[in-house]
C-alpha positions as CSV (number, residue, x, y, z in Angstrom):
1,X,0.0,0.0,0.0
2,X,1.5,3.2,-1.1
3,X,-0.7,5.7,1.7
4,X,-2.1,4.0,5.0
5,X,-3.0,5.4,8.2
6,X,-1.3,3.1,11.5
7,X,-3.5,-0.1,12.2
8,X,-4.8,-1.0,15.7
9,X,-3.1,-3.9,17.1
10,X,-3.9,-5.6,20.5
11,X,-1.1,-7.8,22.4
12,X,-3.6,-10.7,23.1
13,X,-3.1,-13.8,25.4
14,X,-2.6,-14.7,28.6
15,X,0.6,-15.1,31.0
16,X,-0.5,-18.2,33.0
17,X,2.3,-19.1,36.0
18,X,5.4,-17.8,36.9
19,X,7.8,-19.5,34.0
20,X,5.8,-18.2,31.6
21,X,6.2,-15.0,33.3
22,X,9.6,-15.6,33.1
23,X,10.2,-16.4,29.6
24,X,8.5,-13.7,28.4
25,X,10.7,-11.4,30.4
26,X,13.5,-12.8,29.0
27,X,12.4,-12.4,25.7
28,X,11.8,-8.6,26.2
29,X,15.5,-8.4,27.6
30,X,17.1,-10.1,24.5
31,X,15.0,-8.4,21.8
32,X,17.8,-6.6,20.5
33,X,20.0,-9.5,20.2
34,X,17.5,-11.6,18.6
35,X,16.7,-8.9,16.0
36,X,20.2,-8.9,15.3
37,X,20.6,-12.8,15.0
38,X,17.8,-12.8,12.1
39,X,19.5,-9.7,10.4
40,X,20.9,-12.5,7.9
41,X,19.0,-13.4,5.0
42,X,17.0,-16.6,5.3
43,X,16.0,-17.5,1.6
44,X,14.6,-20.8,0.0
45,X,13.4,-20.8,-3.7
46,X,11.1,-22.9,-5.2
47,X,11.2,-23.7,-9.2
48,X,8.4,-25.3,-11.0
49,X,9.2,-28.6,-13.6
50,X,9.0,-26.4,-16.2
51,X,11.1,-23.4,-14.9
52,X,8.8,-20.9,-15.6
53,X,7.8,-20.1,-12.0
54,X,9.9,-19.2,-9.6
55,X,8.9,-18.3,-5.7
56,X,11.8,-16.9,-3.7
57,X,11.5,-16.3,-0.1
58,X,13.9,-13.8,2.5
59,X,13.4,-12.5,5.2
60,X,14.9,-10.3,7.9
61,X,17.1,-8.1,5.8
62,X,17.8,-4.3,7.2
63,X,19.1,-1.7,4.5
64,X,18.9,2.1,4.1
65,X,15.9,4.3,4.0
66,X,14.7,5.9,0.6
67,X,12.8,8.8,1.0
68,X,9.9,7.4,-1.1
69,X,9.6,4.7,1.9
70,X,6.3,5.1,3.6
71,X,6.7,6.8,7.2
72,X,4.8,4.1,9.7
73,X,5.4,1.8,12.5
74,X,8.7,0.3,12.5
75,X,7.2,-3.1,13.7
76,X,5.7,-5.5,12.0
77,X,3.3,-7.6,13.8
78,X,1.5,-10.9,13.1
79,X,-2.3,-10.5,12.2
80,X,-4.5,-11.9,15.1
81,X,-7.4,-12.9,12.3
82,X,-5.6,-15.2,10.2
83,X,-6.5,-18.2,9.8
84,X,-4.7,-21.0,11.6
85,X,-3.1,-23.6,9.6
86,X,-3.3,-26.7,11.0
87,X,-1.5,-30.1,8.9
88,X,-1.7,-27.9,6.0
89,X,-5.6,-27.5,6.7
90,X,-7.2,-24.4,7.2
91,X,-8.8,-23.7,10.5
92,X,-11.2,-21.3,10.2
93,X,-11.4,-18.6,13.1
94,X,-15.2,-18.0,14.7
95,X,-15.0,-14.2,15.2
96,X,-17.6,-14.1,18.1
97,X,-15.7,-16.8,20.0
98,X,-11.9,-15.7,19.4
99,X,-12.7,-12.1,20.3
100,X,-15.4,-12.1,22.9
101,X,-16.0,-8.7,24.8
102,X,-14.1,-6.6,22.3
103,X,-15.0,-3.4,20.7
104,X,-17.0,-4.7,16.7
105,X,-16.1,-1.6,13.9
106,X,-18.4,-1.7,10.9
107,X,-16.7,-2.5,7.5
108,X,-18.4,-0.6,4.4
109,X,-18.4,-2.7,1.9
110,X,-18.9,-1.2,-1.5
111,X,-17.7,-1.0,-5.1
112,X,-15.9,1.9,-6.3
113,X,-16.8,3.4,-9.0
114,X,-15.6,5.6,-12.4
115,X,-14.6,8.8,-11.3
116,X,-11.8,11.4,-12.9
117,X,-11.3,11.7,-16.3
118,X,-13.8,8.6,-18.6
119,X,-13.2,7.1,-21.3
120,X,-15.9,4.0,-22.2
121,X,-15.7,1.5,-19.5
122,X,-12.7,3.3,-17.5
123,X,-11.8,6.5,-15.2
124,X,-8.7,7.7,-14.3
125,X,-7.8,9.6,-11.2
126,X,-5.6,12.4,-12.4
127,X,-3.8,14.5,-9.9
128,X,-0.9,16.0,-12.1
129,X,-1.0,18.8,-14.7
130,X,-0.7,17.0,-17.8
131,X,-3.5,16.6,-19.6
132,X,-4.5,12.7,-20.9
133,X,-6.3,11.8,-23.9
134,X,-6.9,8.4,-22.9
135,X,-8.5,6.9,-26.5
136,X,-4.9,7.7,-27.9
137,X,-2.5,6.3,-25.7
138,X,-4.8,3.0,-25.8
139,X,-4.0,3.0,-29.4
140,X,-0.4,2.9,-29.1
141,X,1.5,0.2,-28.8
142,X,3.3,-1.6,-25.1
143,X,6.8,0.2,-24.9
144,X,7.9,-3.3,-24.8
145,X,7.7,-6.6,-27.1
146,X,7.0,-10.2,-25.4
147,X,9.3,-12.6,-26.6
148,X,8.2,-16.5,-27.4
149,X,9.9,-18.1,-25.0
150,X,9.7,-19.8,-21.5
151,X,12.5,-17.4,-20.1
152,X,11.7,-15.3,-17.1
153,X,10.0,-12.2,-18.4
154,X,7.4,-11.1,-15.3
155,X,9.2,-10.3,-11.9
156,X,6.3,-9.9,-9.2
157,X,7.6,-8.4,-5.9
158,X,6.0,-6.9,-2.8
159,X,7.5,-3.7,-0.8
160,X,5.3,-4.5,1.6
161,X,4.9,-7.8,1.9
162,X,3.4,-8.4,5.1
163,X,0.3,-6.2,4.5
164,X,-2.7,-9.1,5.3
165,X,-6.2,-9.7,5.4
166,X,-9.3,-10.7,7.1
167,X,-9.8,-14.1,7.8
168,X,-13.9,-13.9,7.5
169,X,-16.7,-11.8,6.2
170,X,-19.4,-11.0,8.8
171,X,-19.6,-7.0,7.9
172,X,-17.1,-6.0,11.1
173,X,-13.6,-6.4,12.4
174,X,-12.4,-5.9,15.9
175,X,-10.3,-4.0,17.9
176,X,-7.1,-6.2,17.8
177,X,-7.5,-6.6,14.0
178,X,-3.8,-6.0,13.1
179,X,-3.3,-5.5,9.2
180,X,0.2,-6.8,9.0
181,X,1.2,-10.5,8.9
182,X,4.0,-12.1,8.3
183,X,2.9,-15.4,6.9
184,X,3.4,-15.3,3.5
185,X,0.5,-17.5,3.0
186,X,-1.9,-15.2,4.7
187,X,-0.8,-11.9,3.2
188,X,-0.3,-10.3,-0.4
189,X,2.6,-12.5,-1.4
190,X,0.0,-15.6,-1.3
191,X,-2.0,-12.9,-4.1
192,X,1.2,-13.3,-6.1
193,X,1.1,-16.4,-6.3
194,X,-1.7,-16.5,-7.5
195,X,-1.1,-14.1,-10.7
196,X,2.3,-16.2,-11.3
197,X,0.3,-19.4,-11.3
198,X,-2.2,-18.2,-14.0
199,X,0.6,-16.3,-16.0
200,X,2.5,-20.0,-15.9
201,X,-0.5,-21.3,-17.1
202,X,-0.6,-18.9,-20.0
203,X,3.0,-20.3,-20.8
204,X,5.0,-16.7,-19.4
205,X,8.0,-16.9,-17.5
206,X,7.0,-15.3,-14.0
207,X,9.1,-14.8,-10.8
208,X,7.0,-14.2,-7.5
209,X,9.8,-12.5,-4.9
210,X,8.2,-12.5,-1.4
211,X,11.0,-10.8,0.1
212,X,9.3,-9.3,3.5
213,X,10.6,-5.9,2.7
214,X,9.0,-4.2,5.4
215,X,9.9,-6.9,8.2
216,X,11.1,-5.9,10.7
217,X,11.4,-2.4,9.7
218,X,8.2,-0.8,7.0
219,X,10.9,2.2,7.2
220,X,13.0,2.1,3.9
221,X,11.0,-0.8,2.3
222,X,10.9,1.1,-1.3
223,X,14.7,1.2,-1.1
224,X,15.5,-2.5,-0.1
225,X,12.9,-3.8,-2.6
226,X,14.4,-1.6,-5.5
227,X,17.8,-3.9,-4.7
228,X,15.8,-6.7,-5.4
229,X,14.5,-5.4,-8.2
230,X,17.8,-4.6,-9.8
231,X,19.4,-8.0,-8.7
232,X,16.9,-9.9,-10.7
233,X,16.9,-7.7,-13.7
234,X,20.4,-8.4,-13.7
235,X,20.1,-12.1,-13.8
236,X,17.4,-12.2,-15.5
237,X,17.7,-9.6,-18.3
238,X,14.8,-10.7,-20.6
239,X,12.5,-9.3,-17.6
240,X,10.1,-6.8,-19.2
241,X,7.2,-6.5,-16.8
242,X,7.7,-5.7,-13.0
243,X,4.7,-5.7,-10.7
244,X,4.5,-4.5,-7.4
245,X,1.7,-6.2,-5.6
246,X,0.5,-4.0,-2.7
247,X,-2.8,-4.2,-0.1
248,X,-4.6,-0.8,0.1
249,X,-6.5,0.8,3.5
250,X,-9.2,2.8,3.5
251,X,-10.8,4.8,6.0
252,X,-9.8,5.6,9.3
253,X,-11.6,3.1,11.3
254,X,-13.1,2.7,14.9
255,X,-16.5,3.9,14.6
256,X,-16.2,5.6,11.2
257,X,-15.5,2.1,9.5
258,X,-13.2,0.5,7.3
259,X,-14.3,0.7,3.8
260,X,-13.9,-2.9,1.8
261,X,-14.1,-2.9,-2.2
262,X,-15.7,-6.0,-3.6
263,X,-16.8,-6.8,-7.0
264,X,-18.3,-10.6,-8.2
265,X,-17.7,-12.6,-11.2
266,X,-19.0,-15.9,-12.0
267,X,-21.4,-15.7,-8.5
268,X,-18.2,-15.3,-6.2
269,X,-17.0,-12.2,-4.6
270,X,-13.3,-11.0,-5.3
271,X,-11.6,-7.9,-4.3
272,X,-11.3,-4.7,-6.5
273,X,-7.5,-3.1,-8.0
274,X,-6.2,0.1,-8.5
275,X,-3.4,0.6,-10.7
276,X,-1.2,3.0,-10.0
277,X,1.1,4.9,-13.1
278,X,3.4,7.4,-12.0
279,X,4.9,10.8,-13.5
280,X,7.6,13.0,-13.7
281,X,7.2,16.0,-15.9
282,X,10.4,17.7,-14.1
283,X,12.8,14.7,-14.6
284,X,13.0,14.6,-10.9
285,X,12.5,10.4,-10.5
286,X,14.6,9.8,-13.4
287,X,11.6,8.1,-15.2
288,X,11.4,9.2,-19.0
289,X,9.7,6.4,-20.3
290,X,6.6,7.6,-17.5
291,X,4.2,8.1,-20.5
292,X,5.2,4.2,-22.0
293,X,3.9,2.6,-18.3
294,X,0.9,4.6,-17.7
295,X,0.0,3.1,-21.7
296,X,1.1,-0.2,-20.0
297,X,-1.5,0.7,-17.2
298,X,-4.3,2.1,-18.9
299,X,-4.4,-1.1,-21.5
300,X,-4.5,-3.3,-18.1
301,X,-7.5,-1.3,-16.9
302,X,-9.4,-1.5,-20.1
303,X,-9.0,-5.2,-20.3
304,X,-9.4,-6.1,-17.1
305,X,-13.0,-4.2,-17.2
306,X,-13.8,-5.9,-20.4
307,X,-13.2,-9.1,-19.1
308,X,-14.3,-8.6,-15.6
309,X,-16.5,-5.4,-15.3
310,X,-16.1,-4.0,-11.7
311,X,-13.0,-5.3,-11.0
312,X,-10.9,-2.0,-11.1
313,X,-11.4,1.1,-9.1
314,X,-10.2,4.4,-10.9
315,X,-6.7,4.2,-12.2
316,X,-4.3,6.8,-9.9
317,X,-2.1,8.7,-11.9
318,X,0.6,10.5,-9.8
319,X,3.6,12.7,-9.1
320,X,5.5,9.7,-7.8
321,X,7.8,6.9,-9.3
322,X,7.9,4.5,-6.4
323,X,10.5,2.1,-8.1
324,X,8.1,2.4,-11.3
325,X,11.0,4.0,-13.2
326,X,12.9,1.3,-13.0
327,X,11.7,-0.2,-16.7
328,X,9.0,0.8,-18.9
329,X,6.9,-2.1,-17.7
330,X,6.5,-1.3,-14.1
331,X,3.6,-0.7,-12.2
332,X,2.1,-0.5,-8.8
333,X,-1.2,-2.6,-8.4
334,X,-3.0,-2.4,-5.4
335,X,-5.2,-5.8,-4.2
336,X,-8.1,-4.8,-1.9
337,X,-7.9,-3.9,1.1
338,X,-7.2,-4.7,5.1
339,X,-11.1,-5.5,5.0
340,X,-11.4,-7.6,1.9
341,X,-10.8,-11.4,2.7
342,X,-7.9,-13.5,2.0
343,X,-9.9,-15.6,-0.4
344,X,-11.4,-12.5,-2.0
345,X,-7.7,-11.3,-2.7
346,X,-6.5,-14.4,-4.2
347,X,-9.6,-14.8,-6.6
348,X,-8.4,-11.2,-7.8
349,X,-4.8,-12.4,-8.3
350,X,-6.1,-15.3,-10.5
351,X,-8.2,-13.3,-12.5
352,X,-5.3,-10.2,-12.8
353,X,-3.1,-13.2,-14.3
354,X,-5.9,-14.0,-16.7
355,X,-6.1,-9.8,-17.7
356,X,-1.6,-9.6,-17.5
357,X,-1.7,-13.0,-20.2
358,X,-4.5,-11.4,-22.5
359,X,-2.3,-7.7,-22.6
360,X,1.3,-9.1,-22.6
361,X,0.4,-11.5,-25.2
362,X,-1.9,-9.6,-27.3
């Protein structure tokens, strides 16, 4: 999520007898040295028969702050509403059990309209100076040409990986909902996999990083995930397209709601996008080729509303680069938000592979 306001998060559990007392004690006294024990990168990858998906995993790395990075809580804590896995099954939380006597928030759910500047089935949120005709950049072609092969040519990766989801849909969450998690199954890296299964399917080479960026520190996450970035375009230099898959927030909660933007194909619910095309009419990002990703980004939103109407809110085109500028095939997509559900997320990753194979290879 590029813009968030700070979650509430509630230490739940309870100490029961003097060891546990004690442990926990001692766990507070060595923080800092275990902090500093998993400051070494823990990585495993994962490669399909067929090579064309590739899952890498790290966590724990610490790097320098980019002033793009988000300014929020330096901790990242575990979301309290996840489901538990239990033998690799999933064991689904009963809200009015688990959090008994807390405060219930209402969650708006809604669908977000057009709004901005229209063109047919699509609206862009413009908040720079320049002025888009959107029917003629639609008619140009991608600033960048697919090749027919199986090599590695989509590079998913997620500054802030840990950015999570509700567990269930009951029209509230409660005080301790935490938005973060770092299970990668139960946050947006587990919506990457999900576009670079259905992009594997369509026979594209696809790399889905969940690197936790923003673990332990959300501080500087732009800047560590741009190293990423770089490090795979440099192995893999046939990379044309990367994606940065984030989870949105909306609304600032407590009484006032959460707002939760849902749209339904085929009878089931799934989670509405924004796409997000930056600009730099000064030269101040370093991003000429700006003009080439927002084409890029509006030829995503008009597909993916021809294919699945409601599935995109208003595209945001911005003042900002946000590692965008890194390759004319960058762009920021943002996958519902803290109050969609986990299952409504990954429905939208599958169907954003299914819109990413119908552009790319078009």
């Amino acid at each position: 999520m590029y813009r968030r306001k700070k979650g509430q998060s509630k230490f739940l559990g309870v100490i029961g007898g003097i060891l546990t007392a004690a442990a926990v004690v001692n766990l507070f006294f060595n923080a800092d040295s275990i902090f500093k024990a998993g400051g070494s990168a823990i990585a495993a990858a994962i490669i399909s028969d067929n090579d064309e998906v590739v899952k890498v995993e790290k966590t724990g790395e610490n790097m320098a702050e980019n002033p793009l990075a988000e300014n929020d809580t330096d901790e990242t804590t575990e979301n309290t509403e996840s489901t538990a896995e239990n033998n690799g099954e999933e064991e689904t939380i009963d809200p009015a059990e688990e959090f008994a006597g807390e405060a219930v928030y209402p969650v708006i759910e809604t669908n977000i309209g057009a709004s901005g500047t229209l063109y047919e089935n699509i609206s862009v949120k413009n908040t720079t100076g320049y002025d888009i005709d959107i029917g003629s950049l639609l008619e140009r072609d991608l600033g960048f040409t697919m090749d027919d092969s199986s090599e590695v040519q989509v590079l998913i990766v997620h500054t802030h990986a840990t950015e999570g989801y509700m567990s269930y849909d009951n029209g509230t969450y409660h005080e301790s909902f935490s938005s973060r998690n770092t299970d990668n199954s139960q946050n947006v890296c587990a919506v990457g996999d999900e576009i670079a299964a259905e992009l594997s399917r369509q026979g594209i080479g696809v790399i889905n990083d969940t690197t936790q960026h923003d673990n332990p520190s959300y501080n500087g996450s732009y800047d560590r995930s741009l190293e990423t970035i770089n490090s795979y375009l440099e192995k893999y230099p046939n990379i044309k397209v990367v994606l940065d898959i984030h989870r949105d927030s909306i609304g600032y909660g407590g009484e006032q709601g959460k707002t939760k933007p849902t749209f339904t194909f085929d009878g089931k619910k799934a989670a509405q996008i924004m796409i997000m095309s930056g600009y730099d009419g000064t030269g101040e990002y370093n991003f000429p080729f700006w003009e080439e990703n927002l084409v890029f980004a509006l030829k995503l939103q008009k597909t993916a509303e021809d294919m699945f109407p409601g599935m995109t809110r208003p595209l945001y085109f911005g003042d900002f680069a946000y590692n965008m500028n890194v390759n004319n095939g960058s762009l920021l997509i943002e996958v519902g938000t803290d109050m969609n559900t986990l299952e409504e997320a990954k429905y939208t990753g599958e169907l954003l592979g299914k819109v990413l194979a119908k552009v790319l290879q078009s």
